[in-house]
C-alpha positions as a Markdown table, in Angstrom:
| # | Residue | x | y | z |
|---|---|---|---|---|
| 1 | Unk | -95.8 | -50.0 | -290.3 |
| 2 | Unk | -99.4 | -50.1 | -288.5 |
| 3 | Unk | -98.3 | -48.3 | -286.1 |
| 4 | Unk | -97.0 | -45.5 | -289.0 |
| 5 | Unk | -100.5 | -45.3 | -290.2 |
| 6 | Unk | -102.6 | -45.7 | -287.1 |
| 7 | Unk | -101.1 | -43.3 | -285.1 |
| 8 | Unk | -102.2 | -40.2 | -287.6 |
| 9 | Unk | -105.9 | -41.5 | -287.1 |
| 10 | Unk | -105.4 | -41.5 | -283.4 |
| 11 | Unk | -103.9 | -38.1 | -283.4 |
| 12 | Unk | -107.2 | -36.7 | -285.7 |
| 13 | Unk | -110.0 | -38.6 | -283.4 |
| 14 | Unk | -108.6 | -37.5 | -280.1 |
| 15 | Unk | -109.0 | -33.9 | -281.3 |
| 16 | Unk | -112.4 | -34.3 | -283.3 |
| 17 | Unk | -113.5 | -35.5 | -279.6 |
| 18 | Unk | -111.7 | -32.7 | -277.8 |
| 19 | Unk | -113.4 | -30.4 | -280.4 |
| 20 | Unk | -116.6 | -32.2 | -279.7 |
| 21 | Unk | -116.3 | -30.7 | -275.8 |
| 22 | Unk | -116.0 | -27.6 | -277.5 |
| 23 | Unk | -112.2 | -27.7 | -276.8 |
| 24 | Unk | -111.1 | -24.9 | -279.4 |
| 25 | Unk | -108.0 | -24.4 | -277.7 |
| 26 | Unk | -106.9 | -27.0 | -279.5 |
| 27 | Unk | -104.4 | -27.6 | -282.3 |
| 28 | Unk | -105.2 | -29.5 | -285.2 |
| 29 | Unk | -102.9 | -31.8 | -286.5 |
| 30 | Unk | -102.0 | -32.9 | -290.0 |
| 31 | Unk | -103.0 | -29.7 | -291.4 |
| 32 | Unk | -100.0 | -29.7 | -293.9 |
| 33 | Unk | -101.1 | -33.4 | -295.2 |
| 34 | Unk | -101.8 | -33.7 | -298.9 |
| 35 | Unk | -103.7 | -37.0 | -298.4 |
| 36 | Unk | -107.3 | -37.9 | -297.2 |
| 37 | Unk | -105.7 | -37.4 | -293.9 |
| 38 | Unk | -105.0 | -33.5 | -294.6 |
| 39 | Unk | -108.2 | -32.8 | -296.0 |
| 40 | Unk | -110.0 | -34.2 | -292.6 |
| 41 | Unk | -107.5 | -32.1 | -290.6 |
| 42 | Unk | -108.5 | -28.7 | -292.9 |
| 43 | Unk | -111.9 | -29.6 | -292.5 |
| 44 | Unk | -112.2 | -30.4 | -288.7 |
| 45 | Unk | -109.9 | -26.4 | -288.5 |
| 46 | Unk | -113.0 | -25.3 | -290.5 |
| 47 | Unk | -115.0 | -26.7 | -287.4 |
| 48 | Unk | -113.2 | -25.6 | -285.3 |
| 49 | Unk | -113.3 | -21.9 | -286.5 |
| 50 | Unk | -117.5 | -21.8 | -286.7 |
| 51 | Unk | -117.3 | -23.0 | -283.1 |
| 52 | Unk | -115.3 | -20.3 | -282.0 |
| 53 | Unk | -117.2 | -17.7 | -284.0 |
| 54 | Unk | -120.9 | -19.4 | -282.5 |
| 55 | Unk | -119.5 | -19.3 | -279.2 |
| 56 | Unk | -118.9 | -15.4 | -279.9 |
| 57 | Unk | -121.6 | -14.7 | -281.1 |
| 58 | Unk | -123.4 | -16.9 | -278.8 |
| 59 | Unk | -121.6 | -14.5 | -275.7 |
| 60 | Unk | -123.1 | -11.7 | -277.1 |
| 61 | Unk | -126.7 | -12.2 | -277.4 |
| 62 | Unk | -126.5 | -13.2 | -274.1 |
| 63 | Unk | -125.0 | -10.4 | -273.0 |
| 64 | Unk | -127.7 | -8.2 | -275.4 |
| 65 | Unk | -130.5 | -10.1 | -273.4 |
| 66 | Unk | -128.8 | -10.0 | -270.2 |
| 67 | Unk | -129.0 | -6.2 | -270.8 |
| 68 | Unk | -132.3 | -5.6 | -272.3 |
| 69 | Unk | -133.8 | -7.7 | -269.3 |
| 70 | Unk | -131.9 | -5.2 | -267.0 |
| 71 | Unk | -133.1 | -2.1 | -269.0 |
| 72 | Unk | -137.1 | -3.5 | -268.9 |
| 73 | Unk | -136.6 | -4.1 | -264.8 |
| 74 | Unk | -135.9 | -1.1 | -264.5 |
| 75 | Unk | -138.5 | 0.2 | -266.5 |
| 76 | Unk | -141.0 | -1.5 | -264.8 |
| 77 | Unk | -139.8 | -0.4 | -261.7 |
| 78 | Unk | -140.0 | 3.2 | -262.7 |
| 79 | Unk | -143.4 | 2.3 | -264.0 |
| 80 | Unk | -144.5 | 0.8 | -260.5 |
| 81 | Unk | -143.2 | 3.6 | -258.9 |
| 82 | Unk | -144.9 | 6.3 | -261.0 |
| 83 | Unk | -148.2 | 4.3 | -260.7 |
| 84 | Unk | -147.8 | 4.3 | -256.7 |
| 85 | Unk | -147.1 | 8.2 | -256.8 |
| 86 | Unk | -150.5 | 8.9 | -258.7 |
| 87 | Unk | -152.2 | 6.5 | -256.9 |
């Protein structure tokens, strides 16, 4: 009977902790629970979903930056070049 009711708990902790390593490959289980149990699952998928949408977004201000930093290089190496020229 422990066992019954531990192994549930096990199942969520292991993939809070996987979600934790920002593991959102992961499946969360117990999502079809009506209990206490269930509504930890639903809420650790709600997680799991603003991790994968921050990670998104996160990928593409850094592209945005990555390319704005390559855009003002090259800028600046225009600039340099024009200055050289009247110089």
């Amino acid at each position: 009977m422990l066992k019954w009711a531990i192994k549930p708990i096990e199942e969520l902790s292991d993939t809070l902790n996987r979600l934790s390593n920002q593991d959102f490959k992961t499946q969360i289980p117990l999502l079809e629970r009506q209990d206490e149990l269930g509504d930890i699952a639903r809420a650790a998928n709600i997680f799991k979903n603003n991790g994968v949408a921050l990670n998104s977004l996160q990928d593409s201000l850094h592209k945005k930056v990555h390319d704005q930093t390559k855009a003002l290089t090259i800028k600046k190496q225009q600039a340099e070049r024009d200055n050289r020229i009247k110089s």
